[in-house]
N, C-alpha and C positions, 0 to 999 in steps of 0.2 A: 480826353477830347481837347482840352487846353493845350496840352502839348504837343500832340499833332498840327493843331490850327499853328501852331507858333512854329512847327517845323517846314511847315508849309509858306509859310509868314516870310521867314525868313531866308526861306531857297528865293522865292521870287526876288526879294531886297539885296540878296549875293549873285543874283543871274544866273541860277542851276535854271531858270528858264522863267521867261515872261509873266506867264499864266499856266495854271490849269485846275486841275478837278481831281479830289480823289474822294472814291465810293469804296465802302468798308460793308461788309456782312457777315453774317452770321443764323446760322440755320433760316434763312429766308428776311430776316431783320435788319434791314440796313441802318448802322450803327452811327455813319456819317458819309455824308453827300455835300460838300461843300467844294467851293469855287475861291479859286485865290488868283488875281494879278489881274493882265491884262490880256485881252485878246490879241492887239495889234498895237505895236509900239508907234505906229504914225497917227495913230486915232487917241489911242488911251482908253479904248473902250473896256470896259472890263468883260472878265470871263463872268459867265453864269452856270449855274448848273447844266441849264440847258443847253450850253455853248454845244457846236459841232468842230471833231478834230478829226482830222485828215489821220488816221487809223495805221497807213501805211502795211505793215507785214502781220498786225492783226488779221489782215485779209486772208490770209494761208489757213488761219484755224476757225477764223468766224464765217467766214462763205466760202471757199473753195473747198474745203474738209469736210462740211456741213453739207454744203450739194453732192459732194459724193458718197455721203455715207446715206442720204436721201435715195438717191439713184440707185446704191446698192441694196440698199432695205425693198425696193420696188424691185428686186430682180433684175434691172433693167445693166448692169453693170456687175464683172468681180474683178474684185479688186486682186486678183491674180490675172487680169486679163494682161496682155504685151498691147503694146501701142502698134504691133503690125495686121491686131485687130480692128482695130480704129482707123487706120490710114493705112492701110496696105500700098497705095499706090506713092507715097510719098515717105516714107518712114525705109533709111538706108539699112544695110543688114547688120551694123554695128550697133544698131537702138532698136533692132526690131523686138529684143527681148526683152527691153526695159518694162517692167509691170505697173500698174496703175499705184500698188503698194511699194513697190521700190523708187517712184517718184515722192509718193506723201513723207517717206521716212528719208530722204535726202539722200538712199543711195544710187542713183540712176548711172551715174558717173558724168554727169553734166556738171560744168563748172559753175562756181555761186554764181558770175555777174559779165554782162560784159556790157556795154556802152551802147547797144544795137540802135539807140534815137538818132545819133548821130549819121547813120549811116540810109534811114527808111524816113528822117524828116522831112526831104525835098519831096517825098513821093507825094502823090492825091490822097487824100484821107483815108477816102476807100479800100485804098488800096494797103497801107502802113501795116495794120492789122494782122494780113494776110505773110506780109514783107518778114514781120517781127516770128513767125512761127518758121517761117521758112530758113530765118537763119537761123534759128535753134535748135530745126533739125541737121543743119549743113556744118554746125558746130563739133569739133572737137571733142571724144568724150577722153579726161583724164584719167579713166580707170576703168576698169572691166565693169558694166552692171553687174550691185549687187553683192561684192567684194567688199567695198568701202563705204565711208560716207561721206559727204561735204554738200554741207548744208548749202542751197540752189534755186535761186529766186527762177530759173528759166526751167526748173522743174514743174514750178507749181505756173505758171503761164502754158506749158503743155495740160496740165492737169484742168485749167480752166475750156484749153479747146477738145479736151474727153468731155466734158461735163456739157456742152454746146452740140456737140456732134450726137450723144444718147440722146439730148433731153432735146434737140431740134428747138432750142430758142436761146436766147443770150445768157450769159452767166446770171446776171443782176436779173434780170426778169423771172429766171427760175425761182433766185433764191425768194424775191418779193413774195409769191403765188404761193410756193411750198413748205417756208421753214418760218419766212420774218412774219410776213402776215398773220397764219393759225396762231402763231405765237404774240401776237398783238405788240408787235414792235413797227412801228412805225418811223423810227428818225433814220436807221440802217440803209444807207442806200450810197452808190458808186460815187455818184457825186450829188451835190444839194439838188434840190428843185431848184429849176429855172425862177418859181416864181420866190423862193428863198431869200431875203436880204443878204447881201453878203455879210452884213453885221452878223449874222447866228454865226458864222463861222469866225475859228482860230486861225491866224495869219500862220506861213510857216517860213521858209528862205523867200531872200529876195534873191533869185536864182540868177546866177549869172548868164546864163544859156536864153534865160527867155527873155530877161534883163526889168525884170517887174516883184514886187513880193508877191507872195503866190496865196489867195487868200479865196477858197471857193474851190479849187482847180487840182489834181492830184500832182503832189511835190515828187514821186516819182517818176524820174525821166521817160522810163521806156514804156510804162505804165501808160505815160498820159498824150505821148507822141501817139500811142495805140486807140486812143480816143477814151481813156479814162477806165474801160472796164477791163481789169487786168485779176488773175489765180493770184498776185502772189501781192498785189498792192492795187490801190484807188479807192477802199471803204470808208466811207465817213462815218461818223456815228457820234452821240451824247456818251456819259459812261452809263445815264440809266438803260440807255440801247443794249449795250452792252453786256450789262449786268443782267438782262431778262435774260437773253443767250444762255451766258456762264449758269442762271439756276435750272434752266432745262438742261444742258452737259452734264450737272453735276446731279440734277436728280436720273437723268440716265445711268451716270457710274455709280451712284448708292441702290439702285434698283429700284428708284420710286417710280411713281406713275409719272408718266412726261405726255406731252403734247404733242409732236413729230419725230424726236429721236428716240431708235429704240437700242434698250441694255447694249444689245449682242454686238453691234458694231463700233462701240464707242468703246466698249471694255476692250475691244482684241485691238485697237489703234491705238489706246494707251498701255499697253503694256509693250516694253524694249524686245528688241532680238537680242536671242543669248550672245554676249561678246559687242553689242551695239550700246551708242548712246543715246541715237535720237526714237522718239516715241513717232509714230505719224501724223503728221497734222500740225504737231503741237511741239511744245518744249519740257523740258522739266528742269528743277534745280540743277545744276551742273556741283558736284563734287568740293571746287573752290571755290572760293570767291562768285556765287552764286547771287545773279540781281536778285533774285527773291529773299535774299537772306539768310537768317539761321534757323528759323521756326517753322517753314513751309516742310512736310512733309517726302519725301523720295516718291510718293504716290500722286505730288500734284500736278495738274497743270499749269501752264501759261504760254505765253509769250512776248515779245518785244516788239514795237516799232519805233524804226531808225528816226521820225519823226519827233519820239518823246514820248511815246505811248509805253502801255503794260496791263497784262492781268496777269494772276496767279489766284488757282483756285486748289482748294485743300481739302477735298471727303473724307479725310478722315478726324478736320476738326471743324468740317462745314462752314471754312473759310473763303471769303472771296474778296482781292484785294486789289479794284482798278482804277490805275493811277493814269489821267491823259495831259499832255501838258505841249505845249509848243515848242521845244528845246529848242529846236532848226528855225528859230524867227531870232534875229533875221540871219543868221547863219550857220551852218553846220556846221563849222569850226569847235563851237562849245560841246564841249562831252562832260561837262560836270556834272551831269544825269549820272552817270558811271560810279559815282561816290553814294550819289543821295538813295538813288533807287532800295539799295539795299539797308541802306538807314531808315527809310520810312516803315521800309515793309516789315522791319524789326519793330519800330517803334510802334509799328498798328496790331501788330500781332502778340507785345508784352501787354499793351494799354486794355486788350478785347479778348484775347486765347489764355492770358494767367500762362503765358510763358517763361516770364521773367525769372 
């Protein structure tokens, strides 16, 4: 425990990043939940446990992934469905094959990113939403669906208007009603409550586009020009939000009794295509130089936010390791997350799993 808190200690006091939180467990036993730094470097307020972080590409595994494997467990969706089921009248014949599954596993053949705020900001508000789907289908695909992979934030923003178009209500409303609620998560939501202090939340860039620190608001450009409820980013969450999440996932893929997610769809989305990397939804250790480290498992999951975020969760050592932290305050330029992340996750997993 000492040396965790002191690894932590000491990321903050080198600038691997302001503040943050990391939560450790084990068979359902949270081992440490502790808060280190600062929330906002113009305040000094400190992080707490209960601080909320801007989540960023958490969002892909913790609600976008979540609502459709909800949608699918209800028959209401398959996940071999094409997108020229969904949108017949707008979907060109080059994406018409793309599958609901070929978007979650990053092969659709849509590029990772493109700048689309700049282009739908001057628009009416109402309207941006509408603007941001329409250029992603007007977009360029760089490879055949299905063929390849390349991981694709504007996959999982189509992924979030399947999920809107079945369930006939906003993304964040579904998941409220269906997955967070039953599951008595409460802090999991797009953005804070209006009536929220800003104080519960962590500061992230002070953005040069919007020319403000961004502290309440999704740090995601195309994200939050869209009005904040985005597939692929805008989730805020504490890491004990979090953390209820990962032990429903995880007693789903051990076969235990769960609350809204069942076995069947959670197993067949983690597991790889023959010849593939990515799992659906999710991420898993990569091969090298792995943010998860050395001790995480080939069977676990996780994932990253560009933010400073992370989980990594391990069924086969009933591991769960969520790290959230502010990197990107006040500017994305720091990447010394890139070193530390897979230091910690050693150090938590010698200190708790008898790795060593």
């Amino acid at each position: 425990m000492d040396r965790i808190s002191g690894a932590m200690e000491r990321a903050v006091e080198s600038s691997v990043f302001p503040g943050g939180v990391l939560l450790v467990s084990k068979k359902k036993d949270i081992l440490i939940h502790q808060a280190f730094g600062v929330a906002d470097l113009g305040t000094m307020e400190k992080v707490l446990p209960s601080t909320l972080f801007d989540l960023a590409s958490l969002t892909k595994p913790l609600a976008t992934t979540m609502a459709l494997i909800d949608l699918a467990q209800a028959n209401r969706l398959g996940l071999d469905q094409p997108l020229k089921d969904f949108f017949p009248d707008s979907v060109g014949s080059d994406k018409a094959s793309i599958t609901v599954e070929d978007l979650m596993r990053h092969s659709s053949g849509l590029c990772a990113h493109r700048p689309f705020y700049k282009a739908i900001f001057n628009l009416p508000e109402l309207k941006r939403r509408g603007a941001l789907r329409e250029l992603i289908l007007a977009e360029p695909l760089v490879y055949p669906p299905g063929t390849r992979e390349l991981y694709s934030d504007l996959g999982f923003i189509l992924l979030a208007w399947i999920v809107e178009h079945v369930a006939n209500e906003r993304l964040d409303h579904y998941l409220r009603k269906n997955i967070y609620l039953p599951l008595k998560i409460q802090g999991l939501n797009f953005k804070p409550k209006t009536s929220l202090p800003v104080s519960g939340v962590a500061a992230t860039e002070h953005c040069p586009w919007r020319g403000r620190v961004l502290r309440g608001e999704v740090h995601d450009e195309n994200a939050w020009v869209a009005g904040g409820v985005e597939g692929h980013a805008g989730l805020f969450g504490t890491a004990l939000d979090v953390w209820i999440l990962l032990v429903e996932i995880m007693d789903a893929l051990q076969g235990n009794p769960t609350g809204v997610i069942e076995h069947e769809y959670i197993r067949f989305l983690a597991v790889k295509k023959p010849g593939r990397t990515h799992v659906a939804g999710f991420d898993t250790p990569s091969l090298k130089k792995s943010s998860a480290g050395h001790f995480f498992s080939p069977f676990s999951l996780g994932h990253l936010g560009f933010t400073g975020t992370s989980f990594w969760l391990d069924p086969s050592q009933h591991a769960i390791v969520i790290l959230l932290t502010n990197r990107v305050h006040p500017t994305r330029e720091n990447e010394k997350i890139r070193q530390f992340r897979p230091f910690i996750h050693d150090l938590a997993m010698e200190t708790f799993f008898n790795q060593a």
